[in-house]
C-alpha positions as CSV (number, residue, x, y, z in Angstrom):
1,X,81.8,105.5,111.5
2,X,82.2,109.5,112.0
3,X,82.0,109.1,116.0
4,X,84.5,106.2,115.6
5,X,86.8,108.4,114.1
6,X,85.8,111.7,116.1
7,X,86.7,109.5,119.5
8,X,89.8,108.5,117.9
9,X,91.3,112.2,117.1
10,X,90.2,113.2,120.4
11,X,92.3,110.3,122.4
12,X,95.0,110.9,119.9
13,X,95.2,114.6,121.0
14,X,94.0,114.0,124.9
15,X,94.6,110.8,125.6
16,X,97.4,111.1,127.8
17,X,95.2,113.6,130.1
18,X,93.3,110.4,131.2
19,X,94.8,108.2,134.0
20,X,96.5,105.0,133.2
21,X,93.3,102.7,133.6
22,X,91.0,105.0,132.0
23,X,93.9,104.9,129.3
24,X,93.9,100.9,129.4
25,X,89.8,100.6,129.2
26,X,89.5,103.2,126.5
27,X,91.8,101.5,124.4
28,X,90.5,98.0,124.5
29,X,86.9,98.9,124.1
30,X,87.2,101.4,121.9
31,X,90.4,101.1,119.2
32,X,90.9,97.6,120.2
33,X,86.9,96.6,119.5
34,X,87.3,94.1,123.0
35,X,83.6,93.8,124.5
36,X,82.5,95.5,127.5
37,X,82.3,91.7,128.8
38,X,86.2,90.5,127.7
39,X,87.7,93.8,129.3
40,X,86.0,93.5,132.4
41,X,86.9,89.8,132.9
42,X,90.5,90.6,132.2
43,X,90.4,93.3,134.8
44,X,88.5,91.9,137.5
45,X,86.0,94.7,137.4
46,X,81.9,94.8,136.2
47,X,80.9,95.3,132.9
48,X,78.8,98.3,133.7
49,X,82.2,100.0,135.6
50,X,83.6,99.2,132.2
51,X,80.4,100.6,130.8
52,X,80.8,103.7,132.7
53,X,84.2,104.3,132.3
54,X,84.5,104.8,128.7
55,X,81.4,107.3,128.9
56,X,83.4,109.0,131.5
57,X,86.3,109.1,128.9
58,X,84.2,110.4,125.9
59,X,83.2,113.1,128.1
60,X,86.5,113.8,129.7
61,X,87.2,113.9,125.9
62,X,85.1,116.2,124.8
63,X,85.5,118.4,127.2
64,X,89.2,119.1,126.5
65,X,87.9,120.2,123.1
């Protein structure tokens, strides 16, 4: 529960430093609860790219702290 809400106060501060689509995955996998599987159907892209992505965005993240 504490890294749920540590992710969330960081894209509610950051978020809008991360592109649109990073925007778009982070927010169904992560404050929508979508799996990796359901966003990466809808987006025409593999689940490990979708996988990857929001790691990429936790970093970005937490490196703007």
């Amino acid at each position: 529960m504490e890294k749920f809400v540590e992710q969330t106060l960081l894209y509610d501060f950051y978020g809008e430093l991360l592109t649109e689509r990073q925007q778009q995955v982070y927010e169904s996998v992560v404050l929508e609860d979508y799996s990796l599987s359901e966003v990466a159907e809808n987006l025409g892209i593999s689940r490990q790219g979708v996988h990857d992505m929001v790691r990429r965005c936790d970093r970005a993240l937490e490196g703007y702290e």
